[in-house]
N, C-alpha and C positions, 0 to 999 in steps of 0.2 A: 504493500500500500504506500509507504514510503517514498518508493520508487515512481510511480504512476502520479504520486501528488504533486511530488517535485517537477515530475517529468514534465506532466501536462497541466498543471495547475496554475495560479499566477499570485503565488504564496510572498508574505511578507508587503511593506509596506512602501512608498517612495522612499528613493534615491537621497541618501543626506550625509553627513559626516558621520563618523563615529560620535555616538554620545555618551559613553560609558568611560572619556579618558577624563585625565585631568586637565591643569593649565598649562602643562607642559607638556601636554600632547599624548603620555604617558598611559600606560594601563594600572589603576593601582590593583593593589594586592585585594581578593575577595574571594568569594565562597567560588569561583569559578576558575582563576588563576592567581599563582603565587611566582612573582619577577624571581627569579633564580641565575641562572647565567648570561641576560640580558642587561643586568645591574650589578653584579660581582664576578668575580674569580670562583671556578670551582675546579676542585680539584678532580685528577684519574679518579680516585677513589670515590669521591661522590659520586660522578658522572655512571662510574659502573654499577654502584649500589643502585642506582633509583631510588624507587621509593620502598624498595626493601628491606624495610625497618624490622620484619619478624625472621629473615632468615628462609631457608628452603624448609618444605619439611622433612620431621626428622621421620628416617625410614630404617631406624636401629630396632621400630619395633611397628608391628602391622597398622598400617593406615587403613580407617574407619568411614564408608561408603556410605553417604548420608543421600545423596539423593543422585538420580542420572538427568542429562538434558539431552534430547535427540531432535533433530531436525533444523539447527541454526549451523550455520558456518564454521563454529568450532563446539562441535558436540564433544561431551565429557562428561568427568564424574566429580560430584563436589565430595569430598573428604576430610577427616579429621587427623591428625596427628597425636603420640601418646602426649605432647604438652597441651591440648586444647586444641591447638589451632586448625582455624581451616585454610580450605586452601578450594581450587577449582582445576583439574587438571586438564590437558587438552596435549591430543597424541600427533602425533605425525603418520597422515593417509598413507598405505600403502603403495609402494613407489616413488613416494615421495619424500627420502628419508632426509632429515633435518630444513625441510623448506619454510613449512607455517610455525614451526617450533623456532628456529633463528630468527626470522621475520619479527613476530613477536614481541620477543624476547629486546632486542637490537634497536626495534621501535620504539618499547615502552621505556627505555632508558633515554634517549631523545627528545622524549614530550615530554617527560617530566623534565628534563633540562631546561624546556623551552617555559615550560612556566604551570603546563597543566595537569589536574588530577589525575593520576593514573595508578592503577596497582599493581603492587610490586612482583615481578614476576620474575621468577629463574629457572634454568632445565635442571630436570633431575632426571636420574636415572632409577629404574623398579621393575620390583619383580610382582606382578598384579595376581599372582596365586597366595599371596600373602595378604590380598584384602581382605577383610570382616566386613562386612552387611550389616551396618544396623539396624534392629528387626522394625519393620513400617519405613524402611527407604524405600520413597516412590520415582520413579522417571517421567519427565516433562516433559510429553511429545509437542510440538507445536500442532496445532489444528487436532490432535488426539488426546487432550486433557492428562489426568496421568495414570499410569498402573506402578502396579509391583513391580520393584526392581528385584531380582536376583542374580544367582553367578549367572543362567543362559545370558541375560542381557549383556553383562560386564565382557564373555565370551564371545557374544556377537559383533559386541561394540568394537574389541581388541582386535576381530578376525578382520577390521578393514582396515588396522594401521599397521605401522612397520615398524616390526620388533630389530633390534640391534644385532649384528653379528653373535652377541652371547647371551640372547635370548631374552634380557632385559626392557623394556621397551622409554627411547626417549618421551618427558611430557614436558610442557613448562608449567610450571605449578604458580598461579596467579595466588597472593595472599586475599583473603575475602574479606569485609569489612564488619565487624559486629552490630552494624548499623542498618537499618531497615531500608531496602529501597524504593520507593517510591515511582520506580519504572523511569522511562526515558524521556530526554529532552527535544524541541524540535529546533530544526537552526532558523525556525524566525517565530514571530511573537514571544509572549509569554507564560510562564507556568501560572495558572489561577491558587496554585496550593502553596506558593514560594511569597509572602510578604517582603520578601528583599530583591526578587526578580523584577524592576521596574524596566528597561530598559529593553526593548523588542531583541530578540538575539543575533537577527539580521543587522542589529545596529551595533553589538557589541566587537569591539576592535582585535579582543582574542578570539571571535569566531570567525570575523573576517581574516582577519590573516592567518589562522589556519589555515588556510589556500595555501599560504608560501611555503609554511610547514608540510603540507602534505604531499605537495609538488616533489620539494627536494628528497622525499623518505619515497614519493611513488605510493601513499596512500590514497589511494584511489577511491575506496570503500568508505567513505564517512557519509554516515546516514545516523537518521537518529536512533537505530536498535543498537550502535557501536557506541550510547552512551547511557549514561545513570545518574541519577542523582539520589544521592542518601540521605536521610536523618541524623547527623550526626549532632553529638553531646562534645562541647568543647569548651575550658574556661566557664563551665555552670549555666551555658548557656546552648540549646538546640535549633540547626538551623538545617536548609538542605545543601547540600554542597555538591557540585556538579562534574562528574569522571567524565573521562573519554578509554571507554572499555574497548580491545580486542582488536589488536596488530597484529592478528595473524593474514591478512589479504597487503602487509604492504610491503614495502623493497619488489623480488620480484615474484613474491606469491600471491596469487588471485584464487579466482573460485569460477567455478559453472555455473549452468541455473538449478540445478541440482542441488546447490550450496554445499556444493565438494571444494575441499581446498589444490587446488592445483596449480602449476607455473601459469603467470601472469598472461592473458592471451595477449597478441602484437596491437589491437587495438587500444590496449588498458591504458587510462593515461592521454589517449589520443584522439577518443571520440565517444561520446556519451554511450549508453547500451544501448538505451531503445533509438534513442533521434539520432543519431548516430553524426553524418556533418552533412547538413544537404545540398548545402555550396559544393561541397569534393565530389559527392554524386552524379549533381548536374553536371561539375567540371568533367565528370571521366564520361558522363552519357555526348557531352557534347562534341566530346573530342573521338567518341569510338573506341573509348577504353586507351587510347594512344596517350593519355595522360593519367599515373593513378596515382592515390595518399600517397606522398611522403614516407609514410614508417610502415610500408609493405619493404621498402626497400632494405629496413635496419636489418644486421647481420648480427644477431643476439648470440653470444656464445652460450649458449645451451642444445643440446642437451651434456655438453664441453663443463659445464658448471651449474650442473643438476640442481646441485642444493640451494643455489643462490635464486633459481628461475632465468624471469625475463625483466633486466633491469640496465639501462645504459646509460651514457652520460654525451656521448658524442654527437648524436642530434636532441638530445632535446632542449623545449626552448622553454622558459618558466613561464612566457603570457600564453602560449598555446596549451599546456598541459591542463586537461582536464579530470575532474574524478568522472565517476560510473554514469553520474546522473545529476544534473543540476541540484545545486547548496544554495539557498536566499543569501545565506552570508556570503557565500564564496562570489555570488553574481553581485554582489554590492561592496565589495574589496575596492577602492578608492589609493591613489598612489602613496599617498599618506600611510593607509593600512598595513601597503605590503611594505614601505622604508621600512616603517615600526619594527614589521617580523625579518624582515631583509636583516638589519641591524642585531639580530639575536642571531641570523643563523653564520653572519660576520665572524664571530668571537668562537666558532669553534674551529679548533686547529686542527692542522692535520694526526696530530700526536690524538689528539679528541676521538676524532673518529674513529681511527685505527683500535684506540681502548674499546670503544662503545659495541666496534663491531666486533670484535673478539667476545664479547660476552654470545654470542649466536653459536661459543663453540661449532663452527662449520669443523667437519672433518677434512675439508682438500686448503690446505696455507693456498694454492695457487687462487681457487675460488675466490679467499677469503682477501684477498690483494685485490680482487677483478672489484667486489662490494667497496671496499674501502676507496680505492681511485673513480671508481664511477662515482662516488657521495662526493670525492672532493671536485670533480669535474662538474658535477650539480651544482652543489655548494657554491663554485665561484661561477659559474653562470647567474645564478640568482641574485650572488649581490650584485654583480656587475651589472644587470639590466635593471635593476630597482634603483640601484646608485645612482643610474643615465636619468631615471625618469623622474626625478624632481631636484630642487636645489639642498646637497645633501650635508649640510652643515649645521653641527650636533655638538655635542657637552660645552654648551654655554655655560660660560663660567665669568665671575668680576677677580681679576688680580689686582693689587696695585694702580685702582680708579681706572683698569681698561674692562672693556668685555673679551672676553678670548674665548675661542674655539677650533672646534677641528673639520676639516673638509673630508669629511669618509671617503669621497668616490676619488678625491686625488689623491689620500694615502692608502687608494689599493690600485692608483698604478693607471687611472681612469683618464685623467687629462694634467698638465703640466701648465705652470705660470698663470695660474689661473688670479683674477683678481677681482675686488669686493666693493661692489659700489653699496654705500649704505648714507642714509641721514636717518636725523632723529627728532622724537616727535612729543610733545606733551603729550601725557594721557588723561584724562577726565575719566575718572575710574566708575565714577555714575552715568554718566551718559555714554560712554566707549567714545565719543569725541578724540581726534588726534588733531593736536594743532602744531605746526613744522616748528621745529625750534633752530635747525639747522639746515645749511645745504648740502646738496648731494654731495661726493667728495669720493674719490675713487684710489684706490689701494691695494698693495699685493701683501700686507702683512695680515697674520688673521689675529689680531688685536685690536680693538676701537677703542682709543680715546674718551671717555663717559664726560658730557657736559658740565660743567659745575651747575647747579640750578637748586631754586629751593622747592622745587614742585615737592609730588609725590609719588609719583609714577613719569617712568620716561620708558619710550617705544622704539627702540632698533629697527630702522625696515634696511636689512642685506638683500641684497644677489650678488649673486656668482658671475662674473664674466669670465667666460673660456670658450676656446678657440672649436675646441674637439668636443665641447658639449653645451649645445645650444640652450639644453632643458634648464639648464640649472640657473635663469633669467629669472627664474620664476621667488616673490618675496619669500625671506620670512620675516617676521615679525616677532622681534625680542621685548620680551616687557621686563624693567626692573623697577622693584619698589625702593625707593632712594634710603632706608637705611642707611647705619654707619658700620661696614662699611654696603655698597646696595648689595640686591638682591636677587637673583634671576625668578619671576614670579609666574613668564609665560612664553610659551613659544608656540605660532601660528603657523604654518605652513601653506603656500598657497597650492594649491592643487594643478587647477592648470587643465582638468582632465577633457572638458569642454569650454566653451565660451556662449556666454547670453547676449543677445542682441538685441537692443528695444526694435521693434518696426515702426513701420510710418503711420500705422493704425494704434501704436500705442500699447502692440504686445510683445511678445519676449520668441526667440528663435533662436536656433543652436547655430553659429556660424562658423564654417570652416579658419582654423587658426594657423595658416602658416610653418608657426614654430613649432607645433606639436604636431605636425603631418597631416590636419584635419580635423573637423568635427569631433569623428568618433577615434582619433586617433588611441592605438591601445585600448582598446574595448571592446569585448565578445556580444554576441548578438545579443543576450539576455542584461548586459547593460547597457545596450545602446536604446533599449528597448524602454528602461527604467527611465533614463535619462527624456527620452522624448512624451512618457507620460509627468515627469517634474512640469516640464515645458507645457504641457496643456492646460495642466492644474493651476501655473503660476499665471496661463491667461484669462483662466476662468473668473482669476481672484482680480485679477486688472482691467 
């Protein structure tokens, strides 16, 4: 249903900024994400732990079969350990040894990097003749309500996965939450049971740029069964707190419509399931098949690197990558959204990745090279084109009565001698009034000079002048509160991603922009679509 709603429905609300940051543009810390490698240093060891705070389970003594789930994309068994704890286990299909188990695994150490709820999961290895049944374990079929679980089930379950050379069988064992769930999230509007969910989801900034996150891992699968929110008790107080559950469909494991886990199909990533690209259709009907997609042509080393699937780095592009089926958030991703996440997935190094991917335990080192350099060949495609696409100058900071900062896209190599036209502006902090206090004044150091003035607020407006990168003309706007000594209080970004035109009648029209290649420059059909209902609305209102 998911799928069909997204697909064909016309879910979520107009085209607008993120509303969920702050004044510095920022995502803060909430029941839905926690800033983690985005805003600090973390170390190897964090990065590989995730969020595995209880450990694997222990299997010194028989694990206790509380219930089965069949029929979802990673069917399994929820279990107990002799400390209490649970866990959720999930095997690797038949033929497909260590594919949706490393996937997983590899992912969920990633997303929680990146800032979001996930639980904690690592492989283990077991012998499932050692299981105990707890007496009244039932199995959740989907569409079949539930029965008896016994050994035939656990028997039949195990006869479609693949056991290890020594007859043990790899899982990854997700830690389970003590927390009640409350079932899944959608990516646009709001939960009616959530008092702290104001904010439509399609507008929230970590759902939108989970696009760039999902792009560079090849999560394709994000729909809302692959999320949870629970009840959780924290600090004496209860509230719901919102995961992002089940990596086993991303790097290069996919699934059928069968919701069997298998290597990624050549489409995955590149064109929706059901609508698939109807532009590339017409293109090939029109030309006689003499023209066809792009990524028929990719040469995936698989079945060369079995366990890895189907995952590359050498064509792809981060604005064309697609998930399975249209995301409200993902279709309302704004350049601003993706800098945001662009800028997190910056700070992981290659040492990063290399650690991260080693927790997938792949058996072939060659494989396990092929994952690592394709994440790094993502990785810097990603920032490299987020970098181009707006003017990318960050950690505003007041030294010594200057404002100072840094140019991301020319300290990764993006363009040289670039220079900074900027004046400055009173702020009227009640009415957002700017009145010019200075003139433009142009510079190649990335330090300003701060006015002496006894206001209380003063407003930076920079651009970037460079040669090799036109986009980055576009303002931003620094706000300090004049403190002793000031204060960096806000940073605006201009977007740039279309242009309004009044007309001669007194309405508003999307006009082609030169500098940004067009109208709809950088934009998939499902925001260009957004974009030209804004523009109806705003002439309905005029």
């Amino acid at each position: 249903f998911d799928m069909l709603e997204n697909s064909f429905g016309d879910e979520g609300g107009a085209l607008v900024r993120a509303e969920n940051i702050n004044t510095l543009g920022e995502v803060p810390n909430s029941s839905w994400f926690t800033n983690r490698i985005g805003v600090r240093d973390m170390t190897l060891e964090e990065l590989v732990r995730g969020n595995d705070t209880v450990g694997p389970p222990d299997t010194s003594a028989p694990l206790t079969v509380l219930r089965g789930g069949l029929g979802a994309i990673s069917s399994g068994l929820v279990v107990r350990d002799q400390r209490g704890e649970p866990y959720y286990l999930v095997f690797d299909r038949k033929g497909f040894r260590n594919l949706g188990t490393g996937a997983a695994v590899v992912a969920s150490k990633f997303f929680h990097a990146f800032g979001y709820n996930v639980l904690g999961a690592t492989i283990i290895h077991l012998d499932p003749k050692t299981f105990e049944i707890e007496p009244g374990a039932m199995i959740l079929q989907l569409g079949s309500g539930e029965v008896d679980l016994d050994r035939e089930f656990i028997d039949l379950l195990l006869d479609e996965m693949e056991p290890n050379d020594d007859g043990l069988y790899r899982a990854v064992a997700y830690s389970l939450l003590e927390s009640e769930s409350l079932g899944e999230f959608k990516f646009f509007g709001t939960r009616s049971d959530d008092p702290n969910d104001i904010f439509p989801h399609e507008n929230r900034r970590e759902l939108r740029g989970l696009r760039v996150f999902s792009a560079w891992l090849n999560n394709t699968l994000t729909r809302a069964i692959n999320t949870r929110s629970f009840l959780v008790a924290e600090n004496g107080r209860s509230f719901l707190k919102h995961y992002l559950v089940d990596f086993s469909t991303a790097l290069g494991s996919g699934w059928d419509l069968d919701d069997r886990l298998i290597p990624k199909d050549e489409w995955a990533g590149n064109e929706y399931t059901l609508l698939g690209d109807t532009l590339a259709s017409l293109k090939t009907a029109a030309t006689l098949g003499i023209w066809t997609r792009p990524w028929l042509e990719i040469d995936y080393p698989y079945p060369e690197y079995a366990e890895i699937g189907r995952i590359e780095g050498d064509h792809f592009e981060p604005d064309i990558w697609k998930p399975d089926y249209p995301n409200p958030a993902f279709s309302r991703m704004l350049p601003d959204d993706a800098f945001w996440a662009a800028k997190i997935v910056a700070r992981f190094s290659d040492e990063m990745i290399r650690a991260i991917v080693r927790t997938g335990q792949f058996s072939d080192p060659a494989a396990e090279e092929y994952l690592v350099q394709t994440l790094i060949k993502r990785r810097d495609k990603i920032v490299e084109y987020y970098f181009r696409d707006i003017n990318p100058l960050d950690e505003f900071r007041v030294e010594n009565g200057q404002l100072v900062f840094r140019n991301l896209g020319e300290d990764r190599g993006l363009a040289t001698g670039t220079k900074y036209e900027h004046e400055w502006f009173v702020l009227d902090n009640q009415t957002e009034e700017l009145q010019v206090l200075t003139q433009r004044l142009l510079q190649s150091e990335r330090r300003i000079d701060i006015p002496r003035t006894s206001t209380d607020y003063l407003t930076a407006r920079i651009r970037s002048r460079s040669v090799e990168q036109r986009r980055w003309k576009k303002n931003i706007d620094v706000t300090l509160r004049m403190d002793d000594p000031p204060v960096v209080v806000g940073v605006e970004r201009e977007v740039g991603a279309f242009v309004l035109e009044r007309t001669l009648e007194g309405g508003y029209t999307t006009q082609s922009h030169l500098e940004f290649g067009g109208t709809y420059a950088g934009l998939e059909d499902d925001q260009q679509r957004l974009i030209d209902e804004y523009v109806r609305r705003l002439n309905e209102l005029t």
